[in-house]
N, C-alpha and C positions, 0 to 999 in steps of 0.2 A: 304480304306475310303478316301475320297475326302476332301479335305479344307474345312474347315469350312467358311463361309463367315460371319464377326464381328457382323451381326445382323442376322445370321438365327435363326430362332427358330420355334418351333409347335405349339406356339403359338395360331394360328388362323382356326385350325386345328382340326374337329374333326370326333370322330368315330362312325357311324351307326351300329343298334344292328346285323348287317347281318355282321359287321366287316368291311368293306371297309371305306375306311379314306375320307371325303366328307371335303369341303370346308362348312364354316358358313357363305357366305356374301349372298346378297339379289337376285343376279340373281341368285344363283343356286337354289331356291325357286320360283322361277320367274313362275313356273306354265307351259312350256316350253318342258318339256318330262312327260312321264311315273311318276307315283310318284311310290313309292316304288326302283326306280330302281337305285341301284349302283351308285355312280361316277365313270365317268370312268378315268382312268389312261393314262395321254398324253405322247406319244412317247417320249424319252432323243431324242434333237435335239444339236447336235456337235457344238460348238462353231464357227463362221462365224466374216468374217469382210466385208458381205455383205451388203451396204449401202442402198440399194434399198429396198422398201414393198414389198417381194413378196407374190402372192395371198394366200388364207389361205387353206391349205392342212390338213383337217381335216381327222381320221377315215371314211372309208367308211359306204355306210348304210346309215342308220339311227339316225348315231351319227353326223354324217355332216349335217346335216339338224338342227338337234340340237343347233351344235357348231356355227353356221352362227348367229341363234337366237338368242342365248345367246351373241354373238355380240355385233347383234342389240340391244338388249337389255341396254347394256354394254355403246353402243354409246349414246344412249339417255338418260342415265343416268348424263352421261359427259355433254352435251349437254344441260339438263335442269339447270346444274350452271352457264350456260352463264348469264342464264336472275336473278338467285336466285340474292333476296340482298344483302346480306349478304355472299357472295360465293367469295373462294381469290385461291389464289394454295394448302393454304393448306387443302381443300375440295377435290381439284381431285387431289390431294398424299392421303390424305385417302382412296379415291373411290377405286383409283388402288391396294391400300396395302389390303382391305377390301375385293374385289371383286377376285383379281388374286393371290392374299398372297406374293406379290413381293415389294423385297426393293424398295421403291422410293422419288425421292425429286425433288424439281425445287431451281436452283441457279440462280443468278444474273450473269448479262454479264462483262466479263475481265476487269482489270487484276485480280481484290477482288474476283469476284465470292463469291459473300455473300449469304450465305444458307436461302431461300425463306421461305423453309417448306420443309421438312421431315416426315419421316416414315418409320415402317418397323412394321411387324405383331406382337405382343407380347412385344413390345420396345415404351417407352416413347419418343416422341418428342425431346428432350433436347439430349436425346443419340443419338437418330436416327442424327439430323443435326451436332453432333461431328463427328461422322465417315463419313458423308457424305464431311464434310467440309473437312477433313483431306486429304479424295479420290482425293477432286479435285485440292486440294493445290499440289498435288506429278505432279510430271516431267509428268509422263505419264497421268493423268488425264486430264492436262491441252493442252498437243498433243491432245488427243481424242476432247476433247471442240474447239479447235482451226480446226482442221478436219473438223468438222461437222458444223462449222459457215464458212469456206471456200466454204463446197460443197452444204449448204442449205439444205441439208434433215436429214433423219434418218442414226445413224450408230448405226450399233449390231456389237460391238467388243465384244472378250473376257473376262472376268471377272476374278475372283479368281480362281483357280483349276477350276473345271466346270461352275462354273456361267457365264453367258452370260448379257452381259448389253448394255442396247438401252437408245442412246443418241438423242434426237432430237431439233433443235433449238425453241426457242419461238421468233417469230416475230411478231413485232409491229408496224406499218407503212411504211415495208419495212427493217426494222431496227431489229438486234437479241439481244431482250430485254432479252434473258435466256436462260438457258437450263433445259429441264424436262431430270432427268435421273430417268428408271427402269432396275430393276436388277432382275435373279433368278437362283436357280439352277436345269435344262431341268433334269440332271440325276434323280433327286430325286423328282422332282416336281410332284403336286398331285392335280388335277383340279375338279371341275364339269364336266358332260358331256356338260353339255349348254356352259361351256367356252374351252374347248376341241378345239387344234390343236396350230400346233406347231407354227405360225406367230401371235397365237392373242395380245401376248405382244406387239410386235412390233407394230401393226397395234391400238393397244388402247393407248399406247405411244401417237404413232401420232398425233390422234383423243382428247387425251388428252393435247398434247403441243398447237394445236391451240384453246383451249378451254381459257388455261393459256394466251393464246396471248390475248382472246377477255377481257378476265377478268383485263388483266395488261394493255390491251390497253382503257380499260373504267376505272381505275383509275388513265391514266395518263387525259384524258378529263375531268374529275372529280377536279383531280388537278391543270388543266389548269383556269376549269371555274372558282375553289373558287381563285386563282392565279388573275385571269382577275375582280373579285369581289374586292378584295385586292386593290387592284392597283388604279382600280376608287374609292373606299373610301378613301383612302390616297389621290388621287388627289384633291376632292371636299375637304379635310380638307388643305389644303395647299392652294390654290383658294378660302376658305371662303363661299362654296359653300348651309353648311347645314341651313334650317331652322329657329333653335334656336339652345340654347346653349346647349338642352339636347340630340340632333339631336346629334350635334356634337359628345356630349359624350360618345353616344353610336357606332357613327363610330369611334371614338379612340381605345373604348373596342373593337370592333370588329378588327380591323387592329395589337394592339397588342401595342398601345400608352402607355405607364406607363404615369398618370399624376401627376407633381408633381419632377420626374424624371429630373437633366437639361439636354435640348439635342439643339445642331446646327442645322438648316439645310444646306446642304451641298449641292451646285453644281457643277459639271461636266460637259463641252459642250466644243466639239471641238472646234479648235481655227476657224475664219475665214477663210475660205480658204482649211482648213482641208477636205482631203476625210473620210468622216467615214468608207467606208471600205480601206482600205489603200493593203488588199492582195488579188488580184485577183484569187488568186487559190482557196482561202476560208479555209484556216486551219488558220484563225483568224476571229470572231466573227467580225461586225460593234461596232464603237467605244462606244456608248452608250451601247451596251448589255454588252461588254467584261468590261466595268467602272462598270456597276452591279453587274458581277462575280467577280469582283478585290472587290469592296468593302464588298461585304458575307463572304469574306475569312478573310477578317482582323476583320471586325465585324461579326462573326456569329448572327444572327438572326436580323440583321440589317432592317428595314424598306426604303424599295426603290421602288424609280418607275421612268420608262423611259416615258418622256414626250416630244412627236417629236424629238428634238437633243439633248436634254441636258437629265441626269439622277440627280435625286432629291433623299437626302437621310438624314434622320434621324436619327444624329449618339450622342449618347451620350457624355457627355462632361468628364465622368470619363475614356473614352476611346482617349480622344487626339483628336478631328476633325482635327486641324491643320495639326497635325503624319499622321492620316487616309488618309488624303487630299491628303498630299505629297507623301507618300509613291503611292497611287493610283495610281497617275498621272506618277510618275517614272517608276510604271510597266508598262504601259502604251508605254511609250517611247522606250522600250525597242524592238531594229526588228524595229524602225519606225526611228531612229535618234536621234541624241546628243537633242534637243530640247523638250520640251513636247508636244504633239500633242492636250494639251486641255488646259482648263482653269477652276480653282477651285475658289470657291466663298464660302463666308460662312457669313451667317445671324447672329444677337445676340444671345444668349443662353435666352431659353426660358424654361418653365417648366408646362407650360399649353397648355392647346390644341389652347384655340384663340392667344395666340404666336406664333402656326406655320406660320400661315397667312402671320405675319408679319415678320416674320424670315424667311422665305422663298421671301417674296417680298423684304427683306433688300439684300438679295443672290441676286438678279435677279439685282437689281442696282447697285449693286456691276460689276457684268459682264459687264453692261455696261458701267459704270465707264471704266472698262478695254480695251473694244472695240475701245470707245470714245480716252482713254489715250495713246492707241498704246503696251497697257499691257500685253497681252492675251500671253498666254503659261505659267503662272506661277500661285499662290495663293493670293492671295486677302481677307483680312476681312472687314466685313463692318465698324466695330471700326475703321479702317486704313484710311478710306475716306477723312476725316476731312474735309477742304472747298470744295471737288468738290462733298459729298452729297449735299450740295447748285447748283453746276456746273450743276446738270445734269438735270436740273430742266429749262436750259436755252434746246431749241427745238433742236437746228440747232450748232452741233459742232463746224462745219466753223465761228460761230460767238464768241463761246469763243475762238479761236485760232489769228481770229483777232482782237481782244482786247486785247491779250494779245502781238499782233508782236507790236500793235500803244503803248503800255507803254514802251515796251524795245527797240523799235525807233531798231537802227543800231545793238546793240548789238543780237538782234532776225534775223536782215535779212542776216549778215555778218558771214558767217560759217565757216572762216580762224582759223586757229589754236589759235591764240593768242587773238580774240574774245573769240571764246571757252574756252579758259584760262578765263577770265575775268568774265563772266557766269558763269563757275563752283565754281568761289571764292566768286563770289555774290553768289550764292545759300548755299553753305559752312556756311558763314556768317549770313545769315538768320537761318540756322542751330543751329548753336551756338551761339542763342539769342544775338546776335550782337557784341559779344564779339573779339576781332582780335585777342588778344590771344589765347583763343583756334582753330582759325579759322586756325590760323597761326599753329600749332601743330599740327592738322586734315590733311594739307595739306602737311607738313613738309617742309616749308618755315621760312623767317625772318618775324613777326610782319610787320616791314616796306615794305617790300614786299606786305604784305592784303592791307598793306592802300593806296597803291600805285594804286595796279589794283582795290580798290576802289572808287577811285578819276578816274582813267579812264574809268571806267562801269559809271559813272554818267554823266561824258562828256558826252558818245556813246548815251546812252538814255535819256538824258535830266532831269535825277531823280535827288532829292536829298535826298538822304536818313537822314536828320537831319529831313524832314517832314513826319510826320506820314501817311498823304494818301497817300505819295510818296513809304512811303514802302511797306505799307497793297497792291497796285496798284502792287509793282512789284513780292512781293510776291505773289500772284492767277497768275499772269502773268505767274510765270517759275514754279507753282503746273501745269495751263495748259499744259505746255509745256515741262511737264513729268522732271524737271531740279531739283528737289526738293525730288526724291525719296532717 
């Protein structure tokens, strides 16, 4: 007695009053041969680790002629789930388990191999993808999987004790989206004459992995289009784009908005200068796609969309934007240099839908704030702006930067050390609400020291800080000139 293999059974199996053991699936009825006449019994075919379809070597006669038919039959059956609605893998694991009485299932591609759909004759679903999943989980399952996506075709390796099983890749665009595995055992196996001969597993395998490919390859276009749907509705709601406000509404419900919910929005766009693809070999996404995937990982089900360079994301405020922000932008850096290679931005926290609008346009100003301020590679809120949301409202940067060299006269054009010194203590100062005291603490100096090089910053520029325009003037002055962060 041979191995039992964990899902044989008789399942599917049954006996004609003349006593011969026939199959119950739909082509052996198929109308095909002779009625009344027997199933016929397929040769035990020896276990092979022949890769290749070879032609189908059915009984002679009359039964070859049959066994071809039954085929065909076989194949258009597959065939017609291409186009069914409603038709996934696990349709043609049935057809095959139904039709040829063989264990079968389609897995998911490396390293998970996640169990698609299953089967087996006489065996519930839920058991069938436990023992399948188990199979492919073991050392040797996953050599055979890893074989057959190296060499591109069919492989009929060995099974249990006598069982034979055909592995065949599912490909998807070029791409091996899975694998269909069918299993049986030749010694004991017991067919219709329509499906009679010893290749036709193999050969409806086949016919059946590229059926799986058309089927997984029209749910990923499926998933693409309603993906590409997505994306333009969240755009037109960030842009302001709908209608009315019930327009709106119903593109938030469709995109998956909680209203009511607080959320930031969040940008990401390389820095200036930045290459977005930064690795020419290409085992790194461009900088916007791979800011996408960083951000789904930290917020699963996050709302985002790549818009030209920058990526826009809707991130809930009980989840940390800031954390979200940072932590992004860090992975990011990581393979590209000590530096960040983007720039994050974050709008007010809003909890309606016509707040994205603006919380998204508060984001955009912000980057430019940053652009503008010589900022870029780090994070940014728009709370943080304080006088240069007025600044950026002036057209021509060049002109708030000389406004601000004509207030600080000498101290702006003079880049010596000991200037520099005198700039840093004035901005210090300003800091610490005017106080020398702490100004003096802050820098870890004497009191007399602050008032010292504040009597010579007032020399240099001609301020004096006892006048109020004088100081408001040199204050925006050295916010321009980034001296105040």
């Amino acid at each position: 007695m041979c191995p039992a293999h964990p899902l044989a059974t008789d399942g599917a199996r049954a006996q004609d009053p003349a006593g011969a053991v026939g199959h119950t699936g739909r082509v052996a009825t198929a109308g095909r041969f002779p009625s009344g006449r027997p199933a016929g019994r397929v040769r035990a075919v020896p276990p092979s680790t022949d890769a290749g379809a070879a032609e189908v070597r059915p009984p002679g006669g009359s039964g070859g002629t049959e066994a071809l038919r039954g085929l065909v039959v076989l194949h258009r059956r597959l065939s017609a789930l291409a186009t069914a609605h409603d038709a996934g893998p696990a349709a043609v694991v049935r057809l095959l388990t139904d039709e040829l009485g063989a264990v079968a299932g389609v897995v998911g591609p490396g390293p998970e191999h996640a169990v698609l759909a299953a089967g087996a004759p006489g065996i519930d679903e839920g058991r069938a993808a436990a023992v399948l999943r188990a199979e492919v989980a073991g050392a040797r399952g996953a050599r055979v999987l890893a074989a057959a996506d190296r060499g591109g075709r069919a492989l009929r390796v060995p099974g249990t004790g006598t069982w034979v099983r055909v592995v065949v890749p599912v490909v998807v665009g070029g791409e091996t989206a899975g694998f269909l595995l069918a299993e049986e055992d030749p010694a004991r196996r017991e067919r219709p004459a329509a499906l009679d001969g010893d290749d036709v597993l193999l050969l409806a395998a086949e016919h059946a992995a590229t059926i799986v490919g058309v089927l997984l390859g029209r749910e990923r276009v499926l998933a693409v289009a309603a993906g590409t749907i997505r994306d333009d509705l969240l755009s037109g709601l960030l842009l302001g784009r709908a209608r009315s406000a019930a327009e709106a509404a119903q593109w938030a419900e469709h995109v998956g908005f909680a209203a009511g919910v607080p959320h930031r929005v969040l940008v990401v766009v390389p820095r200036t200068g930045e290459p977005e693809v930064a690795d020419p070999a290409g085992t790194r996404p461009p900088l916007p796609a791979e800011a996408r995937d960083r951000l789904a990982r930290l917020v699963p089900g996050v709302l985002a969309v790549v818009r030209d360079r920058e990526v826009v994301a809707l991130v809930p405020a009980s989840a940390d934007p800031v954390a979200v922000g940072t932590a992004t932008a860090a992975a990011l850096a990581r393979g590209r240099g000590a530096d960040w290679p983007v720039t994050v931005a974050l709008g007010r926290e809003v909890d309606d839908v016509a707040g994205l609008t603006r919380s998204y346009e508060q984001a955009r100003r912000t980057l430019e704030a940053a652009r503008r301020l010589g900022r870029e590679g780090r994070l940014l809120r728009f709370d943080d702006l304080g006088v240069h949301r007025l600044l950026l409202q002036v057209p021509d940067p060049e002109d708030a930067r000389a406004f601000a060299r004509e207030v600080l006269g000498r101290l702006a054009d003079d880049s010596s050390e000991r200037t520099v010194e005198l700039v840093r203590t004035l901005a210090r100062y300003f800091r610490e609400d005017g106080s020398p005291q702490r100004t003096a603490k802050a820098l870890s100096v004497h009191p007399n020291t602050v008032g010292y090089r504040l009597r010579r910053a007032e020399e240099l520029s001609g301020l004096s800080l006892d006048h109020y325009q004088d100081r408001l003037a040199a204050q925006v002055a050295l916010e321009i000139l980034g001296w105040m962060e």
